[in-house]
C-alpha positions in Angstrom: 216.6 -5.7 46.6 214.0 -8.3 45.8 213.3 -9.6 42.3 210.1 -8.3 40.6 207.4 -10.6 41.3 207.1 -12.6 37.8 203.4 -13.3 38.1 202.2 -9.9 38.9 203.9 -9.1 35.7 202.6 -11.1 33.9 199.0 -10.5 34.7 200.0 -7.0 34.1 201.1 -7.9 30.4 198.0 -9.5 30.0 195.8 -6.6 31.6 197.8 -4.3 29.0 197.4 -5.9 26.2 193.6 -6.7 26.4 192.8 -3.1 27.1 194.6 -2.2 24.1 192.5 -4.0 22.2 189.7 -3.6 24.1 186.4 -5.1 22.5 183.1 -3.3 22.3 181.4 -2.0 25.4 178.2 -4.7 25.7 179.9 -7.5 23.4 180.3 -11.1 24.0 184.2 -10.3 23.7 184.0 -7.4 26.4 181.9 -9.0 29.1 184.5 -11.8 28.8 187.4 -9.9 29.3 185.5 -8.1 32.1 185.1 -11.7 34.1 189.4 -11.9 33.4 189.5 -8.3 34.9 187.8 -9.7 37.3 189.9 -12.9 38.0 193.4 -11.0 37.5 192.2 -8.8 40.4 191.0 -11.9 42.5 195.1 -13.1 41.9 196.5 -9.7 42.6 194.6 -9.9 45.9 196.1 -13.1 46.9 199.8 -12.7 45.5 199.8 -9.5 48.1 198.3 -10.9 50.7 201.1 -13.8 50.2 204.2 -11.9 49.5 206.4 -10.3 52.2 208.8 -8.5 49.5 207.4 -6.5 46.8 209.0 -4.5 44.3 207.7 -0.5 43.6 207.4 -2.3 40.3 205.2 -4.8 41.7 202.8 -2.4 43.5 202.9 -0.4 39.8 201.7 -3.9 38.1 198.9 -4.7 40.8 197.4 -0.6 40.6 197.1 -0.9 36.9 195.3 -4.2 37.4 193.1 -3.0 40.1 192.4 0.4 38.2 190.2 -1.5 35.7 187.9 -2.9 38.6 184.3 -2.1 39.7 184.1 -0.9 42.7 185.0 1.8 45.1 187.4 -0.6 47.0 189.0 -1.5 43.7 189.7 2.2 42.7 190.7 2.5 47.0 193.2 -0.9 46.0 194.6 1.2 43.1 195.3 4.1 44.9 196.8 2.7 47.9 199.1 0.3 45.3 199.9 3.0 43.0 201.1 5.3 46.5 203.0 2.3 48.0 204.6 1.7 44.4 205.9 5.7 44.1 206.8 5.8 47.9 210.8 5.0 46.9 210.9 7.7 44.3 210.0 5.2 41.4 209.1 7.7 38.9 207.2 5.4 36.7 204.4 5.3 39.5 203.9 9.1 39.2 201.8 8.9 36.1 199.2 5.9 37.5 199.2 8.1 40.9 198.0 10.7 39.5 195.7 8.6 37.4 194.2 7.1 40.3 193.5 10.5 41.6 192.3 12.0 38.7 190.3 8.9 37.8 
C-alpha cells in the first residue's frame, strides 16, 4: 500500500484549521484566507495530476480541500475525490460523500 501523500495532508491540516477559525464573512482576514483556499486547491490540482499512487486518505484530504472552492467544477472535484476516496470501503470518506451530495 502506498504511504499517505504528506503534502496533501498537510494542506489538509491547514484547510482544517483555518475553517475552524474562520474569520468574518467580508473581512480583511476572510478574503485572505479565501485567496489560500484558493492556492491550496491550485496545489491539490497539481499533486493529482503528478501522483500515480494515492491513498483513500489522500483523495479524503484533497475533497475537503476542494469542498471549500467556488465553482461548480470545484464542488464536481470534491465529489469525484470524496467517491474515489470511499471506493475501498474507507469509512471515513462516507461522511464527506455524503457531504458533497448534500452540499
Amino acid at each position: 500500500m502506498a504511504p499517505m501523500n504528506e503534502e496533501l495532508l498537510a494542506l489538509y491540516q491547514s484547510d482544517r484549521q483555518e475553517h475552524a477559525n474562520r474569520a468574518t464573512v467580508n473581512t480583511p482576514e476572510y478574503r485572505a484566507m479565501r485567496a489560500r483556499d484558493l492556492l491550496r486547491r491550485e496545489r491539490v490540482m497539481e499533486i493529482l495530476a503528478q501522483s500515480e499512487s494515492l491513498t483513500a486518505e489522500d483523495f479524503l484530504h484533497a475533497a475537503q480541500i476542494m469542498s471549500h472552492g467556488d465553482t461548480p467544477e470545484d464542488a464536481q472535484h470534491a465529489y469525484r475525490f470524496a467517491v474515489r476516496s470511499s471506493e475501498p470501503g474507507f469509512r471515513p470518506a462516507r461522511w464527506r460523500l455524503r457531504a458533497t451530495i448534500a452540499g
